[in-house]
C-alpha positions as CSV (number, residue, x, y, z in Angstrom):
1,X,108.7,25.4,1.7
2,X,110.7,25.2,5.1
3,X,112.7,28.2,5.5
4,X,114.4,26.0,8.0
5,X,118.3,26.9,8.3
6,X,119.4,30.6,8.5
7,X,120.8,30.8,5.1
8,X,117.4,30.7,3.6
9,X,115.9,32.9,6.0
10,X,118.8,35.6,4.9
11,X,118.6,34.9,1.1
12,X,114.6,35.6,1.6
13,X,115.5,39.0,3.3
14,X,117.8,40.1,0.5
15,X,115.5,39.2,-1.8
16,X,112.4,41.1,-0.3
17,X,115.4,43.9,0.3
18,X,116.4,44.2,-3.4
19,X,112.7,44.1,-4.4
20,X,111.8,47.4,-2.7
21,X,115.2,48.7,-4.0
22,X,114.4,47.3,-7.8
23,X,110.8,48.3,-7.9
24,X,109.7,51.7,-8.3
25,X,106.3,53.1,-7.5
26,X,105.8,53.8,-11.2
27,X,107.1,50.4,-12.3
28,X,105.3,48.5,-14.7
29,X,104.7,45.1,-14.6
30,X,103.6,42.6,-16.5
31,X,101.9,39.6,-14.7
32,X,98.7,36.9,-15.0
33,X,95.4,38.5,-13.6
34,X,94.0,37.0,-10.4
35,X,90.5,36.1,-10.4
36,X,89.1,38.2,-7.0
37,X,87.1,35.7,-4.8
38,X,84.8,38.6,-4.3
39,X,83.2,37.5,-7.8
40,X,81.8,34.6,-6.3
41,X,80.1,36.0,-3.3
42,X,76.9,37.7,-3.1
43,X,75.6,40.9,-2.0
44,X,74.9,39.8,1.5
45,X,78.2,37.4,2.1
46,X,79.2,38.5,5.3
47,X,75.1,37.8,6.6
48,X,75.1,34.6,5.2
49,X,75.0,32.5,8.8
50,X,76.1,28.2,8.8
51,X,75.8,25.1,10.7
52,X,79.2,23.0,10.7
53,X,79.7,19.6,12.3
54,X,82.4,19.6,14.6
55,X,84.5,17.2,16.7
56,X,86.7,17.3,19.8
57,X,89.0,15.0,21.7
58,X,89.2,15.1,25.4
59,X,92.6,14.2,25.3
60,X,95.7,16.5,25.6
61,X,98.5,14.5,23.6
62,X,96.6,11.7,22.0
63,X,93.0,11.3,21.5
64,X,91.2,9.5,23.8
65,X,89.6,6.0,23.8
66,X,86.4,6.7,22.9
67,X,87.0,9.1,20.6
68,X,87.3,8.4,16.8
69,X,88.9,10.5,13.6
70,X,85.7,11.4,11.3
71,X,87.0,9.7,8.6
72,X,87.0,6.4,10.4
73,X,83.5,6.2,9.4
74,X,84.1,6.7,5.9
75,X,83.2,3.5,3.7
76,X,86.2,4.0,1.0
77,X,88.6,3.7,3.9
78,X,87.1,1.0,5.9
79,X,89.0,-2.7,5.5
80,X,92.3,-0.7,4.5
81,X,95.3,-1.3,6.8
82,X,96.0,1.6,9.2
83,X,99.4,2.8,7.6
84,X,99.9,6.0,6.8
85,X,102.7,7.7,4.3
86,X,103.9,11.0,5.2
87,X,105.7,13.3,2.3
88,X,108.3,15.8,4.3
89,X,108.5,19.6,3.2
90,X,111.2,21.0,0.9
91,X,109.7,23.2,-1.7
92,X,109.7,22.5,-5.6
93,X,112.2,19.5,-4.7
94,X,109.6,17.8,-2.2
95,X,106.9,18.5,-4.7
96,X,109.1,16.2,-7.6
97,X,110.2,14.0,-5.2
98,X,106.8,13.4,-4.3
99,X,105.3,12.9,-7.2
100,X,108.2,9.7,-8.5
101,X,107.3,8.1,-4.7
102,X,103.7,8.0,-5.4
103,X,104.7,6.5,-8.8
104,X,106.5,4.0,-7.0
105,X,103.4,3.2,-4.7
106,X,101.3,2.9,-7.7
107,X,103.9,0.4,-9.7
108,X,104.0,-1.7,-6.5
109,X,100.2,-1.5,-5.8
110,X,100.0,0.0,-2.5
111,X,98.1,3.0,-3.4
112,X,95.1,1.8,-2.7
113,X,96.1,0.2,0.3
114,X,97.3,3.2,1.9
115,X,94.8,5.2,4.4
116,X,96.3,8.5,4.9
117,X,98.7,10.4,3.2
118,X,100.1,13.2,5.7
119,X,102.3,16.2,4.1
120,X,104.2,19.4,5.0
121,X,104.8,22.2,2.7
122,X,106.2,21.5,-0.4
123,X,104.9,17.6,-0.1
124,X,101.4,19.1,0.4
125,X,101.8,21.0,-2.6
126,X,101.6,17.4,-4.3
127,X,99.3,15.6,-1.9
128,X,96.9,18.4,-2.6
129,X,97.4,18.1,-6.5
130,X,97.3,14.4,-6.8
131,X,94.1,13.9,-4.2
132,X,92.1,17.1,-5.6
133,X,93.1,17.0,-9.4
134,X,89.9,17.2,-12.0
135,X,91.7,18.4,-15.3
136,X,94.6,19.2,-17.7
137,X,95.9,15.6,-17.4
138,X,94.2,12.4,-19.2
139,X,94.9,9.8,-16.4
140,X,97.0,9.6,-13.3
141,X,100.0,8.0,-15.3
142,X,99.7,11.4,-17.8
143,X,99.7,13.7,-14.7
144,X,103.1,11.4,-13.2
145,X,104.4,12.0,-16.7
146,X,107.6,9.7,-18.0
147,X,109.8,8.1,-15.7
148,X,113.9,9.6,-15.2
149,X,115.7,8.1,-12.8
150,X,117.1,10.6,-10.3
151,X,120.4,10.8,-11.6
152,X,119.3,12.1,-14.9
153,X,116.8,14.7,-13.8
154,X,117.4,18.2,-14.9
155,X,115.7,21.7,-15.0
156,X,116.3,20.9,-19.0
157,X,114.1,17.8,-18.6
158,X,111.7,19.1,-16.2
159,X,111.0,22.4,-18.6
160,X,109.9,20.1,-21.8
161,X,107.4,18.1,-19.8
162,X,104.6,16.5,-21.8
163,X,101.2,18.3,-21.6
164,X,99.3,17.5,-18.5
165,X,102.5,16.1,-16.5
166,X,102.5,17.7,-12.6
167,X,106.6,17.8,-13.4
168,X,105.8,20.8,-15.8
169,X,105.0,22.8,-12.6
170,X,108.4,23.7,-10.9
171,X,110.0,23.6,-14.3
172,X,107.8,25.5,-16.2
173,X,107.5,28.7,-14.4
174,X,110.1,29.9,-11.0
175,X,107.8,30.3,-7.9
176,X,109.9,32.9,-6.7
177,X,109.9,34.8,-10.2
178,X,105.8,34.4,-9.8
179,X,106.0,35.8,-6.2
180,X,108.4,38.5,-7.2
181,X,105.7,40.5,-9.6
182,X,103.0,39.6,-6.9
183,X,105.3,41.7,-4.3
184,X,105.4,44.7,-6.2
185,X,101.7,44.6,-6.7
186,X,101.4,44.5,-2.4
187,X,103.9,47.5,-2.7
188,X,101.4,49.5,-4.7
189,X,97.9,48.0,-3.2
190,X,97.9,48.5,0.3
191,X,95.2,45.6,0.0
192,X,97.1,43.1,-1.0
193,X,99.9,41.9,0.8
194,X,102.3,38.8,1.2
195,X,100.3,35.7,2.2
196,X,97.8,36.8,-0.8
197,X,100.9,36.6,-2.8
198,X,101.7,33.2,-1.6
199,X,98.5,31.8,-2.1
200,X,98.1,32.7,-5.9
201,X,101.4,32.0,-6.4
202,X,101.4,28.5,-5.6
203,X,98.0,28.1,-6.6
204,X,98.6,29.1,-9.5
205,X,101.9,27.4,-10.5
206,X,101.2,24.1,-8.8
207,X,97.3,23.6,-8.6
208,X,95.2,25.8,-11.0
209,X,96.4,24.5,-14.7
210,X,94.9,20.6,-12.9
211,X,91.7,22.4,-12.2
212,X,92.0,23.6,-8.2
213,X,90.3,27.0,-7.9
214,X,91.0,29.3,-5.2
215,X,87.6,30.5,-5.1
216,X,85.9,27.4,-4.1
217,X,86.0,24.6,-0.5
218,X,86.3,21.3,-0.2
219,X,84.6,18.3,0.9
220,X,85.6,14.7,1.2
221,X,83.1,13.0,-1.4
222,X,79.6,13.9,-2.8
223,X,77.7,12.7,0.5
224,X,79.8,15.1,2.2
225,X,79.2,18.1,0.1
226,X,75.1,16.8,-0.1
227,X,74.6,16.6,3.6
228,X,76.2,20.4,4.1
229,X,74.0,21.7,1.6
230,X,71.2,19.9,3.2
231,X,71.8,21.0,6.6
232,X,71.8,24.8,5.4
233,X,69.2,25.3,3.1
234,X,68.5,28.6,3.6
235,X,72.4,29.8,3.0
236,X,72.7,31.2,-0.5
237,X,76.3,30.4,-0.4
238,X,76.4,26.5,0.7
239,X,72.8,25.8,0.4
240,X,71.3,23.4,-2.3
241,X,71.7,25.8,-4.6
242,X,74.6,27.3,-3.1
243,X,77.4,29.6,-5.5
244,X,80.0,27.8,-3.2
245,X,81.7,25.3,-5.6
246,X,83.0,22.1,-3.8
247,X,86.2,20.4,-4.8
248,X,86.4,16.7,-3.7
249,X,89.4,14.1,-4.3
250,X,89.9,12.9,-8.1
251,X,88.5,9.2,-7.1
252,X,87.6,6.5,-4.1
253,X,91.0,5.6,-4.4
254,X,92.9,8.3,-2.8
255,X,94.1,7.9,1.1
256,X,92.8,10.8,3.0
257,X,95.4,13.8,2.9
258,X,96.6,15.7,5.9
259,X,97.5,18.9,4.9
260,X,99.9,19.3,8.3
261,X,100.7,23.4,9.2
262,X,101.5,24.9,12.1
263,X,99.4,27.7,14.6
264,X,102.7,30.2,15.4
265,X,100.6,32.6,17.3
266,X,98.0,35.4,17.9
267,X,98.4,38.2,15.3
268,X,98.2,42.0,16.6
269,X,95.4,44.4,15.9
270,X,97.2,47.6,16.4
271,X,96.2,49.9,13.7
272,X,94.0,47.5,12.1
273,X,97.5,45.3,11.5
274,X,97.8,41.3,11.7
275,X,101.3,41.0,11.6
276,X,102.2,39.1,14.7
277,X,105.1,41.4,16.7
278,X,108.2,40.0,18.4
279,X,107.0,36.1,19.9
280,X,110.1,35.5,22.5
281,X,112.2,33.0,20.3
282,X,112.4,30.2,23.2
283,X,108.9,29.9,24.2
284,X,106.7,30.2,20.5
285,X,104.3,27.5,21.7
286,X,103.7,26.5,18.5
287,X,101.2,23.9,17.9
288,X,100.2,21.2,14.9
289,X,97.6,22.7,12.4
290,X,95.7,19.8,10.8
291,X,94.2,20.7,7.3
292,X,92.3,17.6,5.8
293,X,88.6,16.9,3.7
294,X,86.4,16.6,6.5
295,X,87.8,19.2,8.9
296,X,90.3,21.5,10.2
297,X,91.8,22.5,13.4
298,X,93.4,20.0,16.9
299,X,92.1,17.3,18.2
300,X,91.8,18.5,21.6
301,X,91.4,21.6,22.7
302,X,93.5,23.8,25.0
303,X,95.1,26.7,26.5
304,X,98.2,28.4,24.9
305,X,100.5,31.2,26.2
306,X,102.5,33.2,24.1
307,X,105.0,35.6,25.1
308,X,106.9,38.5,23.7
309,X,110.4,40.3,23.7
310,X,108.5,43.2,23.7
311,X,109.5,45.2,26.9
312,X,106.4,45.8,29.0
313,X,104.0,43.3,27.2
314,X,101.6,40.8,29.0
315,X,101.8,37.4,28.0
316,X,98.9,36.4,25.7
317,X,96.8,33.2,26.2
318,X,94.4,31.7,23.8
319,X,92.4,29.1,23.7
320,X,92.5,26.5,20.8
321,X,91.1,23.2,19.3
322,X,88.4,20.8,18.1
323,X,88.0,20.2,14.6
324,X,85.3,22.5,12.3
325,X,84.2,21.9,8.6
326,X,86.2,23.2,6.0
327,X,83.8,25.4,4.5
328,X,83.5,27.1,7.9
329,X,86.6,27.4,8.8
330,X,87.9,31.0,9.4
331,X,84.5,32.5,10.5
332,X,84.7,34.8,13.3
333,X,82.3,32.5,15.0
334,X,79.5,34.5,17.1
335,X,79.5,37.2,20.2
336,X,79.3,35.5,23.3
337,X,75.9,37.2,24.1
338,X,74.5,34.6,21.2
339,X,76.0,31.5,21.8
340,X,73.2,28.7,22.8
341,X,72.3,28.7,26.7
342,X,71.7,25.4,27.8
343,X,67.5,24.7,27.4
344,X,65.5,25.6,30.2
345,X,62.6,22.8,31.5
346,X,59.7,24.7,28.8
347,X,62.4,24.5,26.1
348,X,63.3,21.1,26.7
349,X,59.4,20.1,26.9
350,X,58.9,22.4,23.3
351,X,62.3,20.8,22.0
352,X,60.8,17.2,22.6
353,X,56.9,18.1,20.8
354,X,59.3,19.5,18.0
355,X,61.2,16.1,17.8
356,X,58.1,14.3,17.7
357,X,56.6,16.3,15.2
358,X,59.4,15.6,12.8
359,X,59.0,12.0,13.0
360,X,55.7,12.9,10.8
361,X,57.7,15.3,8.3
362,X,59.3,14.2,5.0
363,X,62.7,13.3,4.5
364,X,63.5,16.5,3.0
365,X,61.8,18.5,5.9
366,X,64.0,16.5,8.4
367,X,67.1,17.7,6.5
368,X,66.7,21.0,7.4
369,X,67.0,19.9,10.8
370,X,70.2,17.9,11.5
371,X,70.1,18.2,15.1
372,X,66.8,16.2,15.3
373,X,68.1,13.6,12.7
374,X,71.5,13.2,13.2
375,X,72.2,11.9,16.9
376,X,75.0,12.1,19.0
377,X,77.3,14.1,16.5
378,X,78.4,18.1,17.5
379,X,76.8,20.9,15.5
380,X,78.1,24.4,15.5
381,X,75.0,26.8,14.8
382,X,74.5,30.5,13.7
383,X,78.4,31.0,12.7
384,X,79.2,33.7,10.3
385,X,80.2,32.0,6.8
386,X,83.9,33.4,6.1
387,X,83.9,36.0,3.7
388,X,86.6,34.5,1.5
389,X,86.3,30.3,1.2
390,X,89.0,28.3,3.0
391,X,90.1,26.4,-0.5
392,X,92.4,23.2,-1.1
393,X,94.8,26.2,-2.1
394,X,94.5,27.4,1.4
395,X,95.9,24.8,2.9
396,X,98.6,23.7,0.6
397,X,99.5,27.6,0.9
398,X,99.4,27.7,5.0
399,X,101.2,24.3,5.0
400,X,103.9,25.8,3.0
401,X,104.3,29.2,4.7
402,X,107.4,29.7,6.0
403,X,107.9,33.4,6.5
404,X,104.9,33.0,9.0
405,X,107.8,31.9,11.8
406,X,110.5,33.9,10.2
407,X,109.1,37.2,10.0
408,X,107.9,37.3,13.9
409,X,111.1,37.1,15.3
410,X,113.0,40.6,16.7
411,X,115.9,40.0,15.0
412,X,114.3,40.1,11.7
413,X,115.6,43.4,10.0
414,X,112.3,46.1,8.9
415,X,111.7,47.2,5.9
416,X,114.2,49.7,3.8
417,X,111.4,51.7,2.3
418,X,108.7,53.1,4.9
419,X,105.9,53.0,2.8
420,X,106.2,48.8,2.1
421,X,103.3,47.7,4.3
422,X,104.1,44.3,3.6
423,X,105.4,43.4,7.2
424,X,102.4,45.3,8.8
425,X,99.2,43.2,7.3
426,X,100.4,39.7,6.6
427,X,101.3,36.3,7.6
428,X,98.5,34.5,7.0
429,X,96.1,34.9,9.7
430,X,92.4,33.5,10.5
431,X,90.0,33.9,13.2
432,X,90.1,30.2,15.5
433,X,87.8,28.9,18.1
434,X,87.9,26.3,20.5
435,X,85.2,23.9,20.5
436,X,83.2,24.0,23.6
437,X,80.5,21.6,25.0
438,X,77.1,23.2,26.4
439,X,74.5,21.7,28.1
440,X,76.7,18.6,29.0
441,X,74.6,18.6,31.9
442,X,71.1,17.9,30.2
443,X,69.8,14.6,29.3
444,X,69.5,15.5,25.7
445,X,70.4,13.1,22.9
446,X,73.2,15.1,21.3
447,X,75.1,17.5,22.9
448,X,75.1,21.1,21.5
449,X,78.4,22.5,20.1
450,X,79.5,26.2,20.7
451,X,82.1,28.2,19.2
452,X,84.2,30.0,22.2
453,X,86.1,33.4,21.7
454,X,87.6,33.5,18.1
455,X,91.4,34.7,17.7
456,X,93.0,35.7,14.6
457,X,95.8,33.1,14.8
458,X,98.6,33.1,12.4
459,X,98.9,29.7,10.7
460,X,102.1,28.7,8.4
461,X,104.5,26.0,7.4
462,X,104.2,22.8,9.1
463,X,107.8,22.4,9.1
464,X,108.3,25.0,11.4
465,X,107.2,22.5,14.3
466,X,107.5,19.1,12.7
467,X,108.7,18.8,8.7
468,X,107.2,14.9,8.5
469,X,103.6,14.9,9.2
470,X,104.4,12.2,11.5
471,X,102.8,13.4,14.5
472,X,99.0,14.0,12.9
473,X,99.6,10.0,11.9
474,X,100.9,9.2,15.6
475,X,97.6,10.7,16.9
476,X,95.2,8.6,14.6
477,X,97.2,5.2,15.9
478,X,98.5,4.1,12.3
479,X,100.2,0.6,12.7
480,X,102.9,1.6,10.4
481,X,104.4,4.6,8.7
482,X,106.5,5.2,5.6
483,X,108.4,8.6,6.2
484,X,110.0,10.1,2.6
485,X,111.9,12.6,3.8
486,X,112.3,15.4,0.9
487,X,114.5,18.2,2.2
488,X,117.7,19.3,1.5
489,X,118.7,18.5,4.5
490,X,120.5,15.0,4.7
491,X,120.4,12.6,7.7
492,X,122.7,13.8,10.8
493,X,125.7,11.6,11.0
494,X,125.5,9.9,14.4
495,X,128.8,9.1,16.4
496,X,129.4,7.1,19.5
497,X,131.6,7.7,22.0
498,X,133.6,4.1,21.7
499,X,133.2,3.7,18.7
């Protein structure tokens, strides 16, 4: 939800303010429990190694010619018309407004026409629900629930919504009121701190009563999820017989979602902290975070600076981009000691008998060696399987979150109460990679992947750099684009000189 005007940004602060004020450290509280992640991992998690397809575009702006979107290939979107639909951000007001314009689609039969569906905070909130949703409704008209028009809609009417209707969600519980008793739990456990908060909060008003779990991935469809557990046998977590649940959309139907957020910036690491210090307000360098099925990250990669208002610190470049598997995203990747060398002449020579030796091998030994069946696509080796799993929650949650650009800035006021760690350890923050090419040099038949030098970059609302979507549709060369814009913010009135 867009913090995007100052007069949220101040009625956030108060209310954080009058939270440490309101909430002693002997309050009790009464809340849901949140499931821990932890419960699905096992003992050995953080040893539990992956290989992840991944993708780059040479391009800075706009991919390049030769290079196509992964989904292009994908046979429920082939023969639809490139047009894309893009649901603006705007909290609980985007999310309903979202859900009576996909009504409308449906009534007019362009649903299925559609081939991508882009989002931005609150609007992801509902593209994540309506793709992803496996439960707690009966059909698609049962989750839309009864049509009001606009005029008539109420909080009255949206708190006595039939059982299974999405429109129960911002009606039946406050978000804020759900995020409030989370905060006082960060207060107390040093552990747990504000985009933890965020994430169970919406997941759990907006996604989890439909069947979205935090503690699980996602995948596009059932090939998808087959060919990843394929192509890691031996992980425990994502193998065949993996613990890793998969969510994939509700049907063929569905256009593929962009879950659009934005990277603000490098977090800090003083004192074991990630909260991101004082970025100089006129030159963030923010840059487009895509979220979708089949991966997450840029297109393209390159270099970023960031600077600070912080007197006597060094401006900070990273390197970003390339798209990475969902269910690998947010591994720290590998030290640079361990990333593949390009082969010498003996390994090429044993890399060829090996090749030909698995023309001879069934089809289930092949699959446990992708590079050998699976030409001319990028493979990222050896990388450390994140400890928690980056969920459709995840996304909806980092294309929602605001406070990421709000709370970096040096004219936001600290905390009242010295022990709230809240501002110390959050902002939600993952370790990136760019996507380099090795052994570009060799004639080999598929060129090998690496992982560069991962940052823990803090990701957050799209809004914060573009509230449509519009751009992630712009780069994939849709023909046409509907743009619902869901804000509270009305269209500027233009005037002419003139007129």
């Amino acid at each position: 939800m867009a913090l995007c005007n100052n007069k949220k940004a101040v009625c956030g602060l108060i209310f954080l303010a009058f939270l440490q004020l309101a909430a002693p450290h002997n309050a009790v509280v009464t809340a849901r429990a949140w499931r821990s992640e932890a419960a699905l991992l096992p003992d050995d998690a953080n040893e539990d190694t992956v290989t992840a397809r991944a993708w780059r575009s040479e391009a800075a702006l706009l991919p390049d010619a030769t290079f196509q979107f992964p989904e292009d290939s994908s046979a429920n979107l082939v023969g639809r018309a490139n047009v894309g639909v893009c649901f603006s951000g705007g909290g609980s007001r985007a999310f309903v407004s979202a859900a009576g314009q996909r009504r409308a689609l449906m009534l007019l039969g362009l649903e299925e026409r559609v081939k991508y569906a882009a989002s931005v905070s609150g609007g992801s909130w509902f593209n994540a629900l309506w793709t992803f949703w496996s439960e707690g409704a009966a059909d698609d008209a049962a989750l839309l629930g009864p049509y009001l028009p606009p005029r008539n809609l109420t909080e009255a009417f949206l708190r006595d919504m039939p059982e299974g209707c999405c429109l129960a969600a911002p009606g039946s519980e406050s978000l804020w009121a759900a995020l409030a008793l989370l905060l006082v739990k960060a207060k107390k456990d040093p552990l747990y701190d504000l985009d933890r908060a965020w994430l169970d909060a919406t997941a759990a008003i907006f996604l989890e009563p439909w069947g979205l779990q935090r503690a699980s991935t996602f995948a596009w469809n059932a090939s998808t999820v087959a060919a990843i557990r394929a192509r890691n046998a031996e992980s425990r977590r994502v193998g065949p017989n993996g613990a890793l649940p998969f969510e994939t959309p509700h049907d063929e139907t569905r256009p593929f979602p962009v879950f659009v957020g934005t990277a603000v910036g490098p977090a800090a690491h003083a004192a074991g902290a990630r909260f991101l210090g004082n970025l100089a307000a006129c030159n963030r360098s923010f840059s487009q975070w895509q979220m979708t099925p089949l991966y997450v990250g840029q297109p393209h990669v390159a270099n970023y600076t960031f600077y600070s208002d912080d007197q006597g610190s060094a401006p900070v470049t990273v390197s970003l981009g390339g798209f990475v598997e969902p269910f690998a995203f947010g591994s720290a990747g590998r030290p640079a000691a361990e990333r593949p060398q390009p082969p010498s002449q003996s390994q090429s020579q044993s890399q060829s008998q090996s090749q030909s030796q698995s023309q001879s091998q069934s089809p289930h030994e092949q699959q446990q060696h992708p590079r050998q069946r699976e030409e001319g696509q990028l493979y990222l080796e050896g990388l450390a399987m994140p400890a928690v799993p980056f969920s459709v929650a995840s996304a909806s949650a980092v294309s929602s979150m605001a406070p990421s650009s709000v709370f970096d800035t040096p004219s936001c006021p600290q905390p009242l109460d010295p022990e709230w760690h809240l501002f110390e350890k959050t902002l939600m923050a993952y370790p990136t990679f760019p996507v380099l090419l090795q052994g570009e040099e060799e004639e080999e038949e598929e060129a090998a992947a690496s992982a560069g030098s991962a940052t823990d970059m803090v990701l957050g609302d799209g809004g914060n750099l573009e509230n449509l979507g519009l751009f992630s549709l712009l780069q994939r060369g849709v023909e046409s684009a509907v743009l619902f814009l869901n804000t509270e913010v009305g269209f500027a009135t233009l005037s002419f000189v003139g007129e």
